[in-house]
NUMIVEX-515081 format. One line per 4 residues: for each residue x, y, z of C-alpha. Coordinates in nm, 4 decimals. Example, Ala and Ser with C-alpha at 12.3 -4.5 7.8 and 13.67 -1.06 7.14 Angstrom:
1.2300 -0.4500 0.7800 | 1.3670 -0.1060 0.7140
This chain:
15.3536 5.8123 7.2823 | 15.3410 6.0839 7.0717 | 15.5377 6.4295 6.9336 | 15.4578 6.7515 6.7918
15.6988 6.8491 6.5302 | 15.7119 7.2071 6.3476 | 15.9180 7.3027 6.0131 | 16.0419 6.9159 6.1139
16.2060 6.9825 6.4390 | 16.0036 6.7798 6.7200 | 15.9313 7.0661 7.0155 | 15.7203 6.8119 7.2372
15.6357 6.4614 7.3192 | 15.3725 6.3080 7.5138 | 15.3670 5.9947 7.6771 | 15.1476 5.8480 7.9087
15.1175 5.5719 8.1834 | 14.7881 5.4477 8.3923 | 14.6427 5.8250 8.5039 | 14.9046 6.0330 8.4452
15.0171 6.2296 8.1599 | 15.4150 6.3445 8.0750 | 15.4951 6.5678 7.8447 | 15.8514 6.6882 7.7869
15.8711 7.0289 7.5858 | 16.1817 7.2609 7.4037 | 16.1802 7.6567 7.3471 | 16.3942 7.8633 7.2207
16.5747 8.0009 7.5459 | 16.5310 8.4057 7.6486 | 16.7617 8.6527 7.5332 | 16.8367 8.7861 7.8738
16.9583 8.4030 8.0169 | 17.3694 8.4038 8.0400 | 17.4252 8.1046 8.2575 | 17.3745 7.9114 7.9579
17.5394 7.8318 7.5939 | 17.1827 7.6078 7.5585 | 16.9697 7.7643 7.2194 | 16.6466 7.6084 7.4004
16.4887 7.5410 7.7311 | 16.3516 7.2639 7.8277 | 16.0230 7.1563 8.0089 | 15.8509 6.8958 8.2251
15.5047 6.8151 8.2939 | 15.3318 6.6207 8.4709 | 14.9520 6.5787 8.4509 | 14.7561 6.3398 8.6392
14.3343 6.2618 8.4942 | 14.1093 6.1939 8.7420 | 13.6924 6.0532 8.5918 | 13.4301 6.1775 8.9033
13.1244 6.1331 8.8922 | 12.8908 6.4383 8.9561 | 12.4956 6.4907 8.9447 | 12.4997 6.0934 8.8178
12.7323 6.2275 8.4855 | 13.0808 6.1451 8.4261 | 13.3395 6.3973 8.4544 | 13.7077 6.3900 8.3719
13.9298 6.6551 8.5223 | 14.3330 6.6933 8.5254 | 14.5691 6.8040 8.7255 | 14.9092 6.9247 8.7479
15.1047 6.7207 8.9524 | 15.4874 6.8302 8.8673 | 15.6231 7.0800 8.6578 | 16.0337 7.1899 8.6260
16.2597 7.4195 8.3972 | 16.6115 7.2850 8.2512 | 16.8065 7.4877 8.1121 | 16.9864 7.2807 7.8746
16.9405 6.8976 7.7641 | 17.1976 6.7741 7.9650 | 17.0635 6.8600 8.2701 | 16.7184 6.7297 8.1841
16.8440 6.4280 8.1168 | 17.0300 6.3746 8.4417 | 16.7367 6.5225 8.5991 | 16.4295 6.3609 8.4750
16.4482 6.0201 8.5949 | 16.4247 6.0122 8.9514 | 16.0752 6.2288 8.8710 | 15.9871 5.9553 8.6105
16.0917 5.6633 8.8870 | 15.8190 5.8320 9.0872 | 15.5139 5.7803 8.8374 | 15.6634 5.5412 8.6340
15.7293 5.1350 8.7759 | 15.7722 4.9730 8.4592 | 16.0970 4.9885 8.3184 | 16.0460 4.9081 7.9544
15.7550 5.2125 7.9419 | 16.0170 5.4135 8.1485 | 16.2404 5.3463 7.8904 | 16.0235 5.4203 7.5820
15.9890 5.7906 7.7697 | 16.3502 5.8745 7.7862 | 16.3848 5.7451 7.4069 | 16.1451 5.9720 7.2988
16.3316 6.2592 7.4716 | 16.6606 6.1982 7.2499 | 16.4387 6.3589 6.9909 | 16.4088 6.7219 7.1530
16.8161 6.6886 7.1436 | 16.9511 6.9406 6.8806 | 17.2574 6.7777 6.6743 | 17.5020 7.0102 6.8513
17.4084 6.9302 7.2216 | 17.6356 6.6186 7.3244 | 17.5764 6.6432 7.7472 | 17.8176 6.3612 7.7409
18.1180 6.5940 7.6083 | 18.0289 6.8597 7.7780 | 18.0274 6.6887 8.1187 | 18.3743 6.4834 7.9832
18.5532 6.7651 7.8734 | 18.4342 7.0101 8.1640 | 18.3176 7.2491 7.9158
């Protein structure tokens, strides 16, 4: 499990389990998106590597397998792990994933209040 971190904010991590690759990414969100107080967007994907063998050499080659939007972190945590349930058996590496999202959550985003409080 990794992350990529810039000016020491972490904007991606990357985990990975058997063949398949997850990575779970922030941006700043667009300008022109209302429907949100969210400063960032938040993305999902899914990338499965597959080794063939052609002409007697090895090859790798990936895939995308799954790939989603969320608009703030609230929703991509309710969101994420029925996807991750579908690649993912074991719960302790399961669990190691969704830690390493709590680290794409900005200090002001509690999706806990907001879903509490109804704001």
């Amino acid at each position: 499990m990794i992350k990529g971190k810039h000016l020491n904010k972490t904007f991606y991590v990357k985990g990975s389990h058997e063949e398949y690759t997850f990575i779970i990414s922030k941006m700043p969100k667009f300008a022109w998106m209302k429907h949100t107080d969210s400063k960032y967007m938040y993305f999902l994907y899914i990338v499965r590597s597959v080794e063939n063998f052609v002409d007697k050499k090895k090859q790798k080659e990936e895939y995308l397998c799954f790939h989603k939007v969320y608009f703030d972190f609230g929703e991509l945590i309710r969101g994420i792990l029925p996807v991750l349930r579908e690649y993912i058996l074991d719960n302790v590496k399961l669990f190691k994933l969704l830690s390493l999202c709590e680290q794409l959550k900005e200090p002001n985003e509690d999706p806990l209040h907001v879903t509490a409080s109804g704001e």
